[in-house]
C-alpha positions as CSV (number, residue, x, y, z in Angstrom):
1,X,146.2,112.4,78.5
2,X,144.8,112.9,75.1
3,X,147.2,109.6,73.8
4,X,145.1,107.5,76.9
5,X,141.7,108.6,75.9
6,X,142.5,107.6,72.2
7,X,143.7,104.4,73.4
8,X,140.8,103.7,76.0
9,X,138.9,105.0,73.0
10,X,139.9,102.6,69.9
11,X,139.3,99.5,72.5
12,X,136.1,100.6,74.2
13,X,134.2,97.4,75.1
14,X,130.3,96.9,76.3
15,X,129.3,93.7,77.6
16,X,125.9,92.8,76.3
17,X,123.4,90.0,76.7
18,X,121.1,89.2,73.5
19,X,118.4,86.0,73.7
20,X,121.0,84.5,76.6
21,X,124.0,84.8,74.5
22,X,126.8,86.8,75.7
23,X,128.5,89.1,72.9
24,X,130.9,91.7,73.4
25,X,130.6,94.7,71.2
26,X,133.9,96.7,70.3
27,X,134.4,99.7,68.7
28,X,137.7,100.1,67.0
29,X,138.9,104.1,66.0
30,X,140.6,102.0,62.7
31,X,138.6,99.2,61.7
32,X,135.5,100.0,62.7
33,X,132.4,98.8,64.8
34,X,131.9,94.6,65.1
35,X,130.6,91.9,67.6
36,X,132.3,88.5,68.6
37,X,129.4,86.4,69.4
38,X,129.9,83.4,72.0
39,X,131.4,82.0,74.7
40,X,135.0,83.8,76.2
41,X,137.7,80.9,76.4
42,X,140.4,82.3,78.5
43,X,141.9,78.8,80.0
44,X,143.4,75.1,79.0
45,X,140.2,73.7,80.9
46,X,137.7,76.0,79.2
47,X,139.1,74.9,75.9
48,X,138.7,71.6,76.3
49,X,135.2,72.0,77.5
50,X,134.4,73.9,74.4
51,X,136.1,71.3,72.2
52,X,133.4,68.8,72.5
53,X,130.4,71.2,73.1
54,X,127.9,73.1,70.4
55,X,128.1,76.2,69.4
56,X,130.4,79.5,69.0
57,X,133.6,80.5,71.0
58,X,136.2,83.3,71.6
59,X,139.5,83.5,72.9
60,X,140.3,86.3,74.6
61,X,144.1,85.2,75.3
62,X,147.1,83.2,74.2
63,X,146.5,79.9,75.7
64,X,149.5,77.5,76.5
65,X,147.9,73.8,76.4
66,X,148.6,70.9,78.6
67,X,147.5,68.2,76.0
68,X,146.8,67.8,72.3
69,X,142.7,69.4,71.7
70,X,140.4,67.2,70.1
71,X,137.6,68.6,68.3
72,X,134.7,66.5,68.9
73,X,132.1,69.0,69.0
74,X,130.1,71.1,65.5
75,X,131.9,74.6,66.8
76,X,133.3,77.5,65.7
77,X,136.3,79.3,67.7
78,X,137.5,83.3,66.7
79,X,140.9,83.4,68.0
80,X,140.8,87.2,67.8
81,X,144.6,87.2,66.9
82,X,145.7,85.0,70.0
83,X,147.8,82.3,69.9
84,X,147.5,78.6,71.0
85,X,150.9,76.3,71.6
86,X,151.8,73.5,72.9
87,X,153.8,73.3,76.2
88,X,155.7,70.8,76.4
89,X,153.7,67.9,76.3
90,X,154.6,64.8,74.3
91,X,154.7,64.3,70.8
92,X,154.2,61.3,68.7
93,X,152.1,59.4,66.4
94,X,150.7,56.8,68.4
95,X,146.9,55.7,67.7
96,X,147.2,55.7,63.8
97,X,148.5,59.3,63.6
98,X,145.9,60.8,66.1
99,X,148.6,62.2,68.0
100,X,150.9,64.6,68.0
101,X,149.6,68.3,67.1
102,X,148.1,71.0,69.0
103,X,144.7,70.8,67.4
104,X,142.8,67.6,66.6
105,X,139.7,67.8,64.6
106,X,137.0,65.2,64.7
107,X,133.7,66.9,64.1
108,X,132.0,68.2,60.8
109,X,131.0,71.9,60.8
110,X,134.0,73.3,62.6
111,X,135.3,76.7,62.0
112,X,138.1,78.2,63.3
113,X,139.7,81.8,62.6
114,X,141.5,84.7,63.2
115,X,144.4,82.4,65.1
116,X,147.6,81.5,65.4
117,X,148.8,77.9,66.3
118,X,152.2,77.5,67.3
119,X,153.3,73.8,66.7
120,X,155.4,70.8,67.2
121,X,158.6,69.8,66.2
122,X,160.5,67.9,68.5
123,X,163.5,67.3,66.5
124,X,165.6,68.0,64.0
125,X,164.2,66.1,60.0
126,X,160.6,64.4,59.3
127,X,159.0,63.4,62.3
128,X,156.1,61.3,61.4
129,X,152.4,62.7,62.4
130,X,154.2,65.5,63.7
131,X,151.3,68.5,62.9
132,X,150.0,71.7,64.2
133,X,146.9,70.5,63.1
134,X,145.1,67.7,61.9
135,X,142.2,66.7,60.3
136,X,141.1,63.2,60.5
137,X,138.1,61.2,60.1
138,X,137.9,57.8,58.8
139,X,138.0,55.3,56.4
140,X,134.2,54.9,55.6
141,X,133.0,58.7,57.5
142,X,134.6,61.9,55.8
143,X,134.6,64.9,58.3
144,X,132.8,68.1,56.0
145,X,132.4,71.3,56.9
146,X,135.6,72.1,58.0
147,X,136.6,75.8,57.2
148,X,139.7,77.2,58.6
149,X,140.0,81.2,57.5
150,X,143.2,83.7,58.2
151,X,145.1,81.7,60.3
152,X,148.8,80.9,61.0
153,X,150.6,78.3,61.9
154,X,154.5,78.5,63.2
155,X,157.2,76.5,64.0
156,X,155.8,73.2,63.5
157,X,157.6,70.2,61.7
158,X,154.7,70.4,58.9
159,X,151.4,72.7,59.6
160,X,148.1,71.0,58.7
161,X,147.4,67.2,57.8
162,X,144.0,66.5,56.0
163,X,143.1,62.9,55.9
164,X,139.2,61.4,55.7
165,X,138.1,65.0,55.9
166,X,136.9,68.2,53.7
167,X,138.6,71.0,54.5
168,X,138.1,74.8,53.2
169,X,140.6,77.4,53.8
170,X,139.6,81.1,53.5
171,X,141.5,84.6,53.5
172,X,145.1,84.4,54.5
173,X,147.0,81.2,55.4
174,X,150.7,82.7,56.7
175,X,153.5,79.4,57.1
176,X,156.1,80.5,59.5
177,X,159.0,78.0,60.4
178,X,157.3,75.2,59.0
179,X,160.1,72.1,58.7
180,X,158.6,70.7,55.6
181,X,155.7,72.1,54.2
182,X,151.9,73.6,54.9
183,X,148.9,71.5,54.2
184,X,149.2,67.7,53.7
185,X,146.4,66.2,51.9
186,X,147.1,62.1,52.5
187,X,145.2,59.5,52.3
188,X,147.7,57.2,53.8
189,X,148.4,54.3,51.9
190,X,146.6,55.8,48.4
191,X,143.2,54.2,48.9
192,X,142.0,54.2,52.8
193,X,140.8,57.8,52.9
194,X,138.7,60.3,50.4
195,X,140.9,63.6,51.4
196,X,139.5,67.3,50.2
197,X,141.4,70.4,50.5
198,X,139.7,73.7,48.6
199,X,142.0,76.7,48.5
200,X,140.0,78.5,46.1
201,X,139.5,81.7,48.3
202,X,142.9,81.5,50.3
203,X,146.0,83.5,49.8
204,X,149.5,81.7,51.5
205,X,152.1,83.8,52.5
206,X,155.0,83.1,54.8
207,X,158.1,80.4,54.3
208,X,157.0,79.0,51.0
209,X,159.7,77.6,48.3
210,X,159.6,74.8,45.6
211,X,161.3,72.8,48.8
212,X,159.0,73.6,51.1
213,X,155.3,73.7,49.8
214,X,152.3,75.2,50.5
215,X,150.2,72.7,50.0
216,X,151.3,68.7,49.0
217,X,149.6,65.4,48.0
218,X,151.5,62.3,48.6
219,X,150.2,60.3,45.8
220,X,150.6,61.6,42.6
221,X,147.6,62.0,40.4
222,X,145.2,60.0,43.4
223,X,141.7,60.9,42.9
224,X,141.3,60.2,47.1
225,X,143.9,63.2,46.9
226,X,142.2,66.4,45.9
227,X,143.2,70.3,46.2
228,X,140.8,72.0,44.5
229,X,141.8,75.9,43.4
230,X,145.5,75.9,43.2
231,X,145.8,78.3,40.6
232,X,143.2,80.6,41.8
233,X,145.4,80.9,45.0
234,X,148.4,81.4,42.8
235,X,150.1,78.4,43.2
236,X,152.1,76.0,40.8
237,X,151.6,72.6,40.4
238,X,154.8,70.1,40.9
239,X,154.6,66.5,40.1
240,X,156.8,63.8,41.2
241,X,159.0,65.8,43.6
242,X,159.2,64.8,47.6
243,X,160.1,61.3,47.9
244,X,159.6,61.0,44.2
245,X,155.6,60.0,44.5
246,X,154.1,63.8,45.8
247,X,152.6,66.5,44.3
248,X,154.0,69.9,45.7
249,X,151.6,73.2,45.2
250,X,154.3,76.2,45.5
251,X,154.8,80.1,45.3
């Protein structure tokens, strides 16, 4: 009895309402008392509806998704630990690499954290535009604001492409079973895209090696190519490794 009343004790929840907004206030016997303000996400349709809405989400499950998620909407979505995957639907790059991950962003001033995103990989080598997560605005329109803090991204043929977009990544980014590396940061053909990655306050852990990279450019020395922080994160610099043309940022 006393081992249940601890346990109903360290997850106690109280639903509250403040200004219209529905929080739900936790107490937690080892890491103390927080709120996660928002809208509760428990569903593939509810996700999607969130996706291109305003405003601040929670998951309060692993979801399994039915299609790839854009992000078309200035949010910000806790995962609370859960995980989103894909299942089973098709891979790909079709549509100028717009295809082919589990989340797609397309918005500035989207956060997301506290999540795991299981990926793609369909098959066995590189498998272009391939990505748990992408990214990608356009030629003339950089996405900013994008922040992406302690997340994780698993078996996925790379983890993260950033291309026409500013990305920021905070606390812990953990690579598990990534085929060929982390964070891309490609402007495609060297000149199309202006592509920002700032690592400053971001600590990888996870399958990292001078093979398979945290982090990699794929022009060397592109000034449309930028990782800012690399050092502060504790990373070293590679040039002129990959296909003979990248930058890799290793452990």
């Amino acid at each position: 009895m006393r081992k249940s009343l601890s346990a109903v004790l360290a997850a106690f929840l109280v639903l509250v309402v403040v200004s219209g907004c529905t929080q739900v206030r936790y107490v937690d016997m080892n890491e103390g008392e927080g709120t996660v303000k928002g809208t509760p996400i428990s569903t593939y349709d509810e996700l999607v509806k969130a996706a291109a809405g305003y405003g601040d989400y929670y998951l309060t499950k692993d979801i399994p998704l039915k299609d790839q998620i854009s992000i078309t909407g200035e949010i910000t979505l806790n995962g609370k630990g859960y995980t989103l995957s894909r299942d089973g639907y098709a891979a790909g790059h079709d549509n100028g690499n717009l295809y082919g991950a589990v989340l797609l962003i397309q918005s500035d001033n989207v956060a997301i954290k506290n999540i795991t995103v299981d990926g793609i990989d369909t098959e066995e080598g590189w498998t272009d535009g391939e990505y748990a997560i992408k990214a990608y605005g356009s030629e003339t329109d950089q996405l900013t604001g994008i922040v992406l803090e302690d997340i994780e991204i698993i078996s996925s043929n790379a983890g993260m492409l950033v291309r026409g977009a500013a990305v920021t990544l905070k606390g812990e980014a953990v690579l598990r079973d990534v085929e060929f590396g982390g964070f891309a940061v490609d402007s495609k053909d060297g000149q199309s895209f202006d592509c920002d990655l700032d690592v400053t306050d971001c600590r990888f852990k996870g399958d990292i090696s001078k093979t398979v990279p945290a982090i990699w450019t794929e022009h060397v020395d592109n000034e449309k190519e930028k990782v800012t922080g690399w050092e502060k994160a504790g990373l070293e610099e590679l040039k002129n490794v990959g296909n003979g043309s990248q930058t890799y940022y290793v452990k």
